[in-house]
C-alpha positions, 0 to 999 in steps of 0.5 A: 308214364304207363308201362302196360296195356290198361291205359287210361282215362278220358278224364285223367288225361284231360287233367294232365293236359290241363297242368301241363304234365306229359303222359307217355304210354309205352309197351310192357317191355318199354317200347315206346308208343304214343304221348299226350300232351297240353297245347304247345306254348313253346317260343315260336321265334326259336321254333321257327329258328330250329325249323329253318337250321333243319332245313339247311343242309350245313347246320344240320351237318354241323349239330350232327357232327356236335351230337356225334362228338358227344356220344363217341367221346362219352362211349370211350369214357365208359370203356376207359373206366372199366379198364381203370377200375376193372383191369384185372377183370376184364380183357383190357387189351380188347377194350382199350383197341375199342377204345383206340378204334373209337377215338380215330372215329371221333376223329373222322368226324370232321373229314365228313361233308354231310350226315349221312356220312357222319351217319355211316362214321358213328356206325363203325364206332357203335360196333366197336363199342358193342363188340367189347360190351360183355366186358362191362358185366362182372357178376351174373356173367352167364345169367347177363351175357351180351353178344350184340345189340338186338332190340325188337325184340330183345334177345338177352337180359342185356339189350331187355334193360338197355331197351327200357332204360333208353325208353324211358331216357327219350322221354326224359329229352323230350320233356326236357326239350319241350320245357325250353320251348324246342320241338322235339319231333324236328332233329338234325341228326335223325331224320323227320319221320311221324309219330317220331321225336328226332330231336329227342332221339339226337339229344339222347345220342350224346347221352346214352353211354354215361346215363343209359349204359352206366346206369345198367352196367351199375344195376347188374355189376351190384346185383340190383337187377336179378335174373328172375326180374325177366321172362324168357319167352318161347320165340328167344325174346327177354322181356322185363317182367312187372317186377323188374321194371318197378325195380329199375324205375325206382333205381332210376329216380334215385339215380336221377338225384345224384349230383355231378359238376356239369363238364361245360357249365361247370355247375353242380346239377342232379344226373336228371337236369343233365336233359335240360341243361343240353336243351338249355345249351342246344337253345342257347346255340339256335338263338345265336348266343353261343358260337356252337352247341357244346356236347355233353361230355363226361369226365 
């Protein structure tokens, strides 16, 4: 990955392209620009698979509301714990009605006939969720309050990170897709849009809360990102200075190494294979070895 403006060469990104490593380039503050990648060597029967099931309004429906599942159980997994481990710290009644809110959203899911209005039924849940956020943050309370998502840019020291680290969590899926040979840019959930890995974006969904937003909460509640890892400019925006981003990249590759039962496979895998474990799964599922996708869901 290449987190500035320097670039690279000609020369190195051919021998990338030789060896089949993908290089990303994204913003300083983690927005994501452009990838490079060696010529695709994927399975085209399962490409073909995944296009047809994209052009077929009921099973994009149906991965959808899977992927949907996945995230909206994941982000009660996450308020739930803060109220199991915190609950003399934080507003648990706030957080367990979010809570509640999100769980009669997961739900509804069902009741829905196509993604736009799955679309419109993880909307209200991601409110919910973001509403009772700050309450995840116990230490550095003023330094890294949250009042809302805000992305481009970034308004806090909150969303700075969280818009960094599910960068960085986008590529991961979209390695890890293009390892089992899927093709990111083509999803269920987001719609096709050039230049835009959809697939990606909806592998990462069911994923943001407990790798993503774990992860962050984690950084600031043990102090490993610090307020003077930031700059605050002129306009309002928070960016992720040079420091703060090394620092967070390091924590993420050992994060990356920490071994977890997988809630499906129910095999011990690195936080970094959960990625191409789904992609796995999510394969498995368009070549008719599985009757359903089955969502990542954390314990």
């Amino acid at each position: 990955m290449n987190f500035s403006y320097a670039g690279a060469s000609p020369a190195l990104m051919g021998k990338c392209a030789e060896r089949g490593i993908l290089l990303s380039f994204y913003s300083p503050n983690g927005r994501f620009l452009c990838s490079t990648a060696s010529p695709e060597h994927g399975n085209v029967l399962l490409r073909r698979t995944q296009y047809r099931t994209a052009d077929s309004e009921y099973t994009r429906r149906d991965i959808a509301e899977w992927f949907m599942t996945g995230k909206l159980y994941n982000s009660r997994q996450v308020i739930e714990r803060t109220v199991r481990d915190h609950a003399l710290r934080v507003d648990a009644d706030a957080l367990k009605a979010a809570s509640g809110a999100i769980n009669d959203c997961i739900k509804m899911l069902h009741e829905q006939s196509d993604v736009d209005a799955l679309r419109g039924v993880e909307g209200v849940a991601a409110q919910r969720y973001f509403d009772v956020f700050n309450e995840h943050i116990l230490q550095n309370k003023e330094a890294f309050a949250f009042h809302g998502r805000s992305r481009r840019p970034p308004l806090d020291r909150i969303n700075a990170v969280l818009s960094f680290v599910y960068a960085i969590l986008a590529n991961d899926c979209a390695s890890a897709l293009r390892g089992v040979g899927l093709d990111p840019y083509v999803g269920f959930m987001h719609t096709d849009r050039p230049g835009r890995e959809s697939l990606a974006l909806d592998l990462m969904e069911e994923l943001r809360a407990p790798v993503a937003d774990g992860f962050v909460i984690t950084l600031v509640n043990n102090r490993r990102i610090l307020p003077e890892h930031f700059d605050v400019r002129e306009n309002g925006s928070v960016l992720m200075n040079d420091d703060g981003r090394k620092k967070v990249l390091a924590e993420w590759q050992a994060r990356k190494q920490e071994v977890i039962v997988h809630p499906f496979l129910q095999e011990k895998v690195q936080w970094g294979l959960v990625p191409h474990c789904q992609s796995l799964l999510l394969a498995r599922y368009l070549r008719g070895d599985l009757d359903a996708y089955p969502p990542f869901l954390w314990k």
